[in-house]
GULUM-961925 format. One record per residue (C-alpha): residue in one letter; x, y, z. Coordinates in steps of 0.001 Angstrom, whole numbers, padded with zeros to 6 digits. Example, Ala and Ser with C-alpha at 12.3 -4.5 7.8 and 13.67 -1.06 7.14 Angstrom:
2
[a,[012300,-004500,007800]]
[s,[013670,-001060,007140]]
//
This chain:
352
[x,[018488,-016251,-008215]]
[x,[018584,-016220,-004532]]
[x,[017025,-019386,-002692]]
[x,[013962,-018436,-000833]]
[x,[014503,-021188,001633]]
[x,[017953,-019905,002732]]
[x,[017592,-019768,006762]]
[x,[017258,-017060,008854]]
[x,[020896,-016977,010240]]
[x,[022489,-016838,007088]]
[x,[020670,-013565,006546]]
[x,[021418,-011589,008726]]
[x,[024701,-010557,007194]]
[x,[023127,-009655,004267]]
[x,[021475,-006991,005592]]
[x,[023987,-003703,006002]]
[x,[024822,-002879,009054]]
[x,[023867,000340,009043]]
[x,[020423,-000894,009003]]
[x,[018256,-000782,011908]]
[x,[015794,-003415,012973]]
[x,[014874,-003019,016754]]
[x,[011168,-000742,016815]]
[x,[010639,000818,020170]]
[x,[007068,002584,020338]]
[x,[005937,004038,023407]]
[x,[003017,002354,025076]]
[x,[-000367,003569,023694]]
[x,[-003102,005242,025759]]
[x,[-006024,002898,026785]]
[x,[-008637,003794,024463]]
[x,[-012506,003330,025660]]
[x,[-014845,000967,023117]]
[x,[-017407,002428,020567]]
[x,[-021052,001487,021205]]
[x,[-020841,-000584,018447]]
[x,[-017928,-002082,017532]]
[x,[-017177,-002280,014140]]
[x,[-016461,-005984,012281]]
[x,[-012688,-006698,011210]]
[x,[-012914,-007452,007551]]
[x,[-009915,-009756,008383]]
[x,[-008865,-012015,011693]]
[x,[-006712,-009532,013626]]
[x,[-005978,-006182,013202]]
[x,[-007287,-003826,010113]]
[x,[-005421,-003083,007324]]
[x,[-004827,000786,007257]]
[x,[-005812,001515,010869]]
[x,[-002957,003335,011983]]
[x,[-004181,003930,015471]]
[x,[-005988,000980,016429]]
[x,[-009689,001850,017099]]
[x,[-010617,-000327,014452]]
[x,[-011363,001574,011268]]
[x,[-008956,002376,008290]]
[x,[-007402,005872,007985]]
[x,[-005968,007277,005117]]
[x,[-002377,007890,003726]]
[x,[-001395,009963,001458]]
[x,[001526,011616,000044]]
[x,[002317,015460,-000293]]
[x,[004100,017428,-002682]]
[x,[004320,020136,-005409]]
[x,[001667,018684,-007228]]
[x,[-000590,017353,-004639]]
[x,[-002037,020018,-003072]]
[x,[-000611,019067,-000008]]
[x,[002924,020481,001923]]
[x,[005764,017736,001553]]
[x,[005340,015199,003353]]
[x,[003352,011845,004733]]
[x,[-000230,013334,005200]]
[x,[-002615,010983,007388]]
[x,[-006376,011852,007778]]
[x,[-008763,009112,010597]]
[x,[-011464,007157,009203]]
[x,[-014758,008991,010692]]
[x,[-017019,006299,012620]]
[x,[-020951,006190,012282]]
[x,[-022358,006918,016057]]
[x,[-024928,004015,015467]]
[x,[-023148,001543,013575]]
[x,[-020020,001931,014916]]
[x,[-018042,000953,011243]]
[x,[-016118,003668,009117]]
[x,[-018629,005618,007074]]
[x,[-015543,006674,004407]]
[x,[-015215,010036,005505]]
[x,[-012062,011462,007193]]
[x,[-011641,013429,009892]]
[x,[-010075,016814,008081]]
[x,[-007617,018226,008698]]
[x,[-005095,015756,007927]]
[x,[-001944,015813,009797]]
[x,[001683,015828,008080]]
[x,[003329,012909,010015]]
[x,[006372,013159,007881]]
[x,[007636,016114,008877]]
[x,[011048,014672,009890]]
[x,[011399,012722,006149]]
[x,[012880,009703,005695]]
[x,[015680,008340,007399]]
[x,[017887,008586,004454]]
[x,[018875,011769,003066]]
[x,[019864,013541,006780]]
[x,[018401,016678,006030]]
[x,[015235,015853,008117]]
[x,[013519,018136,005159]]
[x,[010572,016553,003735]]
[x,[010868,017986,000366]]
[x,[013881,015970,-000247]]
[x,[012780,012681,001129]]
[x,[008880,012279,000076]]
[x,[008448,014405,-002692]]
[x,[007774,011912,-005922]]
[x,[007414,008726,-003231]]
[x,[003974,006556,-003145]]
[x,[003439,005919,000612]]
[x,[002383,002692,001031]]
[x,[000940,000814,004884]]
[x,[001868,-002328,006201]]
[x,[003707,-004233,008766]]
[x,[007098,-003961,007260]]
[x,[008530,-004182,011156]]
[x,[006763,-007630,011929]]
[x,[004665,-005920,014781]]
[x,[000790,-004691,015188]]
[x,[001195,-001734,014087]]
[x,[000898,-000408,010347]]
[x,[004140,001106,009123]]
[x,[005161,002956,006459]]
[x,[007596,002226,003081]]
[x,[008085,005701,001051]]
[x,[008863,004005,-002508]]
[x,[010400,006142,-005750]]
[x,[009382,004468,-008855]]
[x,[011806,007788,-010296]]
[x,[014324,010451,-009601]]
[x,[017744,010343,-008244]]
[x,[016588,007383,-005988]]
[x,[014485,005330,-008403]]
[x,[013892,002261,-007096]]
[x,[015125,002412,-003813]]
[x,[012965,003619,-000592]]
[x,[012799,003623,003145]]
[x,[010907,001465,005776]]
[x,[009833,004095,008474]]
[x,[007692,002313,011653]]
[x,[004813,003209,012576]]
[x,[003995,004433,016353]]
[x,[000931,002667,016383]]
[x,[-001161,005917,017049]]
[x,[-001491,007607,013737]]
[x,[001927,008747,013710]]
[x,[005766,007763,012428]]
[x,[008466,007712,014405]]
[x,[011517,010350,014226]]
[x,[013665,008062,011937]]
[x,[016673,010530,012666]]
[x,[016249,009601,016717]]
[x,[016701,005547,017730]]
[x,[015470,002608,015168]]
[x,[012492,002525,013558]]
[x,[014147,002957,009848]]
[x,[015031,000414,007309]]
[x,[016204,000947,003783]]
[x,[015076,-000940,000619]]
[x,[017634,-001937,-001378]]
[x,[016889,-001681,-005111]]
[x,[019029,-004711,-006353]]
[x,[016470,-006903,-004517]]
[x,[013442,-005499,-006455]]
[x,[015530,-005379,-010111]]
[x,[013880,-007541,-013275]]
[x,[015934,-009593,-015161]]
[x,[016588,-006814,-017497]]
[x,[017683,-004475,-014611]]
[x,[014269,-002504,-014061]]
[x,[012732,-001724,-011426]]
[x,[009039,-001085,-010339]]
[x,[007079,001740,-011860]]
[x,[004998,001301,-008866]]
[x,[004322,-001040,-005694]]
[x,[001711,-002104,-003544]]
[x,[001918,-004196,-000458]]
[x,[000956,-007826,-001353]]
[x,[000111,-009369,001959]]
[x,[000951,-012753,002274]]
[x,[-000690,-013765,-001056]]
[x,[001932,-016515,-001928]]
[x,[000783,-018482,001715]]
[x,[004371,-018259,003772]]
[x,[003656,-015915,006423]]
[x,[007248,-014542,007270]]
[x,[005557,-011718,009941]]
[x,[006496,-008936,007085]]
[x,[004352,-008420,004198]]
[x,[005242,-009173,000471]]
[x,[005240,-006527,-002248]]
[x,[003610,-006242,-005638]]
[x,[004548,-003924,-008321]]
[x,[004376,-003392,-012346]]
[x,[007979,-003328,-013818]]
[x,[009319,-003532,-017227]]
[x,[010091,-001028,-020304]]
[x,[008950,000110,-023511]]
[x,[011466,-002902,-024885]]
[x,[010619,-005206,-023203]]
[x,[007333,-004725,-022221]]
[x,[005458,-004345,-018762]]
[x,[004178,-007093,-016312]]
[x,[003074,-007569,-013155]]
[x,[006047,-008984,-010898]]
[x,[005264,-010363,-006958]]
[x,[008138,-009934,-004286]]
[x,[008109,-012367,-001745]]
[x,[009599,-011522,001775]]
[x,[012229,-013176,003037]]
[x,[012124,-013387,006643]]
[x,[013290,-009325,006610]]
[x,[012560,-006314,006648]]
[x,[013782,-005062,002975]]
[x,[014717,-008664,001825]]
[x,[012828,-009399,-001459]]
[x,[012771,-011627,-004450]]
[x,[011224,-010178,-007638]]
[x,[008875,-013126,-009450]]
[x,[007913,-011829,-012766]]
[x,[003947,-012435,-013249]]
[x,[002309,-014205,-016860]]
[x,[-000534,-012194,-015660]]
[x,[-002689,-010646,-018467]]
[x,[-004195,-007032,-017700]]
[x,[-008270,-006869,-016346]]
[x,[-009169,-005940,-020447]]
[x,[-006665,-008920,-021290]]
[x,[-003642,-006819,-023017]]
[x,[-000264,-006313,-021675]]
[x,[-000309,-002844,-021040]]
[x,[000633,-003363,-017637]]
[x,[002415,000675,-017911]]
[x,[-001672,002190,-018147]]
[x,[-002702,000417,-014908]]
[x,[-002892,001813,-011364]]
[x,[-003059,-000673,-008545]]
[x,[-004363,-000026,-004838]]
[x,[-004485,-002878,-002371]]
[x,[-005763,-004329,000559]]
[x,[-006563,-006982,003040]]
[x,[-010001,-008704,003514]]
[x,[-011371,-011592,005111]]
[x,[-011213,-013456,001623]]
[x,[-007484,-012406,001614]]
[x,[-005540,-009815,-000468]]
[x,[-007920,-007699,-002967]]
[x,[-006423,-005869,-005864]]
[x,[-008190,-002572,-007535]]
[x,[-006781,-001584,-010880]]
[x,[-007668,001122,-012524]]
[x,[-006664,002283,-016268]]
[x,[-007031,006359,-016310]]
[x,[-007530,006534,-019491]]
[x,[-010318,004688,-020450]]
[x,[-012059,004475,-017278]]
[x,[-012483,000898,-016626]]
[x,[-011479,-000148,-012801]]
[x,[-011820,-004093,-011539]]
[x,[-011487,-005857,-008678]]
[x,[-009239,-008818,-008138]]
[x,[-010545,-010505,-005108]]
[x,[-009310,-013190,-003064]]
[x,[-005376,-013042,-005103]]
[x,[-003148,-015896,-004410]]
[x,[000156,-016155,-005545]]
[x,[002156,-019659,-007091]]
[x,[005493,-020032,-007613]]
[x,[006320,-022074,-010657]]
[x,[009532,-022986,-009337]]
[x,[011337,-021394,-012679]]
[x,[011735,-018104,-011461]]
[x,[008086,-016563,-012561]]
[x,[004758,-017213,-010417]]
[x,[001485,-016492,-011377]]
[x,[-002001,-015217,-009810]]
[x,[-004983,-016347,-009544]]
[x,[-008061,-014194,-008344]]
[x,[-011906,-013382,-008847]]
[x,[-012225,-010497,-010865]]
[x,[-015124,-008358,-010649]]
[x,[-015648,-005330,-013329]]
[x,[-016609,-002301,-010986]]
[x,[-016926,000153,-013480]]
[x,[-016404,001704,-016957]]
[x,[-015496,005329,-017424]]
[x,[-014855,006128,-013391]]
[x,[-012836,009111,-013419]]
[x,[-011542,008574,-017328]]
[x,[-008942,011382,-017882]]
[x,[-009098,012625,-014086]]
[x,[-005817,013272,-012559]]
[x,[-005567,011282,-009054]]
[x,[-002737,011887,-006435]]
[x,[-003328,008433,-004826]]
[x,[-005546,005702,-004623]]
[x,[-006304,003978,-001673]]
[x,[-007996,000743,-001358]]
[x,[-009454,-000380,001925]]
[x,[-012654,-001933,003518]]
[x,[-014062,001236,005355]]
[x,[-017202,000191,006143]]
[x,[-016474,-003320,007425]]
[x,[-018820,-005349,004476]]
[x,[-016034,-007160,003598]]
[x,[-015171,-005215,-000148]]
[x,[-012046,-003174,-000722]]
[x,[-013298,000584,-001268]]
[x,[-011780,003377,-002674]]
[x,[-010196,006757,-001508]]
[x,[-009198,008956,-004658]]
[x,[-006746,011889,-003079]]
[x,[-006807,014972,-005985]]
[x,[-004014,017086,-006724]]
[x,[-006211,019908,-005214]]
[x,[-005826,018568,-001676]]
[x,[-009193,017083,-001819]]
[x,[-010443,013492,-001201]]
[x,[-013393,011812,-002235]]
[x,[-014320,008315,-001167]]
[x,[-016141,005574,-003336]]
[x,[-017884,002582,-001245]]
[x,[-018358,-000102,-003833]]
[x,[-021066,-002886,-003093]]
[x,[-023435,-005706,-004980]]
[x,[-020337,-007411,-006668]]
[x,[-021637,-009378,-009849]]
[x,[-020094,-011485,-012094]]
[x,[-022531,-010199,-015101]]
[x,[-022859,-006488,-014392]]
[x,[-020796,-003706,-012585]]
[x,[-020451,-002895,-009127]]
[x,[-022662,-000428,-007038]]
[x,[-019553,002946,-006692]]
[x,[-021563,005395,-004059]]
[x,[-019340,008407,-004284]]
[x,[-018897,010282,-000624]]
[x,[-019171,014214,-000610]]
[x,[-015458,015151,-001303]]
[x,[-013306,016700,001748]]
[x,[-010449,019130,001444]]
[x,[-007586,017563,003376]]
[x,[-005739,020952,004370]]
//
C-alpha cells in the first residue's frame, strides 16, 4: 500500500498528464447582505452552498428514472425574510447545470456522462467554492468518475472549454479484493490532516466477502486516494453494510453521517465522525450516534438523499429527491440519546 506521507513532489507524476488541475472561475458579482444573516454551522464557508449567500442548495442527479432530464440538477436553498437562515425549501425550478456532461466521454451529451452517477459537493479543487465529483458505483465506468469545478455561483464549469476537470481513477478507490464502492460520500477531513481537498467515504465489498464501510484519505490531490477498510459495525449492529444509504455533511461538531436502511425504515445519525488509522492498513470511526427514526420512508423509492444543515441549528437535515421529480425536505431537531429525533417533514416541491 501506498505511503500516505509520500511528499508532494513525488506526486505529481503520478497524476496523468492529461489531467487538469488549474480552476479559473470568473469573478463573482458583489452580492448585497440579508437582514439577518444566517449562522455558519461550521467556521468558514457552508457545506452545499454553491453560490455563496450562505445557505445550502441542493444537488441532485437526473436521469431515466428520476424524473428529471439527464443531467446535474441544482435547486437554491429558500431564505426566511425574518430569520435570515434556510427554511428547507428550494427555489423551483431547478436548473440542469450539467448540460455539457462530464469531461470524459467527449460527447458533451449528458445522457452518457451522468446518467447512473451520484453527484456528490465538495471542494475537490482546494478552493472556496463547492465542486462537483459525478461517481458510478456501476455500468461501463464502475468505479471511476470525474471531478468537475464548481463556478462558485450555482453553476459548473464547461469541462470541454479550459480546466476545471479531473478524473478519478478507480485503482485508487479498489479493496483488497479488487472492489470498488457501491456508493461514496464526501468525508471531510474526518481523519484530522487537512490536505485543502476533502476525503471520501464509501461502502465497498461483495456478496463473498461481505460489505464494510471503507474511508479514503486524500493525498494532497485532486483524485489521489487511499482506500482504509472500516471494522465499523452497521447503526442496528450487523454487517449489512449493502442495505445502508449514507448522506453527509459538515457541521460545527465536524463531519455528520445519516444512514438510512430502506427497508426497514430505521435512519441514525452519526455525529461528530472522526477517523483513526491503525497503522495496518484498516482505520476505524468513532462518532455519536443518535436514532432519528424508525419506519421513515420504509419501502419508498428515493433518487437521492441529501444531508445538510439548512436551517443553521447546527444538525444535518435531510432532502429526499423522488423519482417523480419531487423533493421533500425533513428538518430533524431535539437529538436524544433515549428517544428519536423530532423529523418535521416540509410540503414537497416538484423540481421541474
Amino acid at each position: 500500500m501506498n505511503n500516505p506521507s509520500v511528499p508532494r513532489r513525488l506526486l505529481a507524476w503520478a497524476v496523468p498528464a492529461t489531467l487538469a488541475f488549474a480552476v479559473v472561475a470568473p469573478a463573482l458579482p458583489a452580492q448585497a447582505a440579508p437582514a439577518n444573516t444566517p449562522t455558519p454551522a461550521v467556521a468558514g464557508p457552508v457545506d452545499k452552498d454553491l453560490n455563496g449567500d450562505g445557505v445550502p442548495d441542493l444537488v441532485t442527479v437526473g436521469g431515466t428514472t428520476t424524473g428529471l432530464a439527464s443531467g446535474v440538477w441544482a435547486a437554491r436553498g429558500r431564505v426566511d425574510a425574518t430569520t435570515g437562515v434556510g427554511t428547507g425549501r428550494v427555489k423551483v425550478p431547478a436548473v440542469n447545470i450539467g448540460v455539457h456532461g462530464n469531461g470524459v466521454s467527449g460527447n458533451e451529451i449528458p445522457a452518457a456522462d451522468f446518467d447512473g452517477a451520484q453527484v456528490i459537493t465538495g471542494r475537490f479543487f482546494g478552493t472556496a467554492n463547492q465542486d462537483f465529483l459525478a461517481y458510478y458505483p456501476g455500468g461501463v465506468n464502475a468505479g471511476g468518475g470525474s471531478f468537475i469545478a464548481g463556478v462558485g455561483d450555482g453553476t459548473m464549469v464547461n469541462p470541454y472549454r479550459g480546466s476545471g476537470q479531473v478524473t478519478l481513477i478507480r485503482d485508487y478507490l479498489l479493496d483488497e479484493y479488487g472492489n470498488s464502492p457501491i456508493q461514496l460520500v464526501n468525508g471531510f477531513t474526518a481523519d484530522g490532516v487537512d490536505t485543502g481537498i476533502p476525503d471520501l467515504l464509501g461502502i465497498v465489498g461483495d456478496a463473498s466477502n461481505g460489505y464494510r464501510l471503507a474511508y479514503y484519505p486524500n493525498v494532497w490531490a485532486p483524485s489521489l486516494y487511499l482506500p482504509l477498510p472500516q471494522g465499523n459495525a452497521t447503526p442496528t449492529g450487523g454487517s449489512d453494510w449493502q442495505n445502508w444509504t449514507l448522506a453527509s455533511t459538515e457541521l460545527a461538531s465536524g463531519a455528520a453521517l445519516v444512514l438510512r436502511n430502506a427497508t426497514t425504515g430505521d435512519l441514525y445519525l452519526w455525529q461528530g465522525v472522526t477517523m483513526t488509522d491503525n497503522g495496518d492498513g484498516t482505520g476505524a470511526l468513532a462518532y455519536t450516534q443518535y436514532r432519528l427514526a424508525s419506519g421513515w420512508n420504509t419501502g419508498v423509492a428515493i433518487s437521492s438523499l441529501t444531508a445538510a444543515d439548512q436551517n443553521a441549528d447546527g444538525v444535518a437535515d435531510l432532502w429526499a429527491v423522488f423519482p417523480d421529480g419531487s423533493v421533500r425536505a425533513y428538518l430533524i431537531s431535539n437529538l436524544s440519546a433515549g428517544k428519536p429525533a423530532k423529523i418535521r417533514a416540509i410540503q414537497a416541491q416538484q423540481l421541474r
